[in-house]
C-alpha positions as CSV (number, residue, x, y, z in Angstrom):
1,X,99.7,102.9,107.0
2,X,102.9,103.9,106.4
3,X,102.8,106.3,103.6
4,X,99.6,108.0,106.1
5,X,102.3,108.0,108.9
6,X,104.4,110.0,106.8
7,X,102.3,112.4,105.5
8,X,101.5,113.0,109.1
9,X,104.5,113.6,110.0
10,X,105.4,115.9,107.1
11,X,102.0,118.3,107.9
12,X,103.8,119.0,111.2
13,X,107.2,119.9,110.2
14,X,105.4,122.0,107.0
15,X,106.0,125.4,108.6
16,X,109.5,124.6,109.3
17,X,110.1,123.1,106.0
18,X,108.6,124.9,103.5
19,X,110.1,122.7,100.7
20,X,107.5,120.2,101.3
21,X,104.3,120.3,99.7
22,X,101.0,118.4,100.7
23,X,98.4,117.9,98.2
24,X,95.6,115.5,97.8
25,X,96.7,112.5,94.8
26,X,95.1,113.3,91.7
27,X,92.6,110.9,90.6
28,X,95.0,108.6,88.0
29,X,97.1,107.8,91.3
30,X,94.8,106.5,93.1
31,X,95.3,102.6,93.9
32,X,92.2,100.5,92.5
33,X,92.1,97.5,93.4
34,X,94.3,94.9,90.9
35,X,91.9,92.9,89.3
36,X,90.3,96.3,88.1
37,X,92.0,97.7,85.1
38,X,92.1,101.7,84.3
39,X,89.9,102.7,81.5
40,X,88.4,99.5,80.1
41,X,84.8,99.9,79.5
42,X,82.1,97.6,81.3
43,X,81.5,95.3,78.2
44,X,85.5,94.6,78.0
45,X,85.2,93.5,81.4
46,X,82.3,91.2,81.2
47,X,84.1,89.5,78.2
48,X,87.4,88.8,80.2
49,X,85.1,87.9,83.1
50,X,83.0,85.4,81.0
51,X,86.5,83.9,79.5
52,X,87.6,83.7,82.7
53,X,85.1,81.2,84.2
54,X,84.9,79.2,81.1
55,X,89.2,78.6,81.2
56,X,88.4,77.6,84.6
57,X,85.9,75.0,84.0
């Protein structure tokens, strides 16, 4: 919400401030969400997945 607020903000002053720069993030910015790790195929995940349940038991 914030960061949004701000980028709002800076799109209005951009023709007085030409300094700024808006852009869409590239993709490797984008926030996932934390249990989902970057670049770690299916299968790795499955495995973690299945060790997890069985440390919980």
């Amino acid at each position: 919400m914030k960061k949004s607020l701000i980028a709002l903000a800076l799109s209005v002053l951009k023709p007085q401030m030409p300094e700024f720069e808006i852009k869409p993030a590239s993709i490797g910015y984008l926030k996932q969400h934390p249990s989902m790790r970057l670049g770690k195929s299916g299968v790795a995940a499955a495995k973690r997945a299945a060790r997890k349940r069985k440390n919980r038991r």
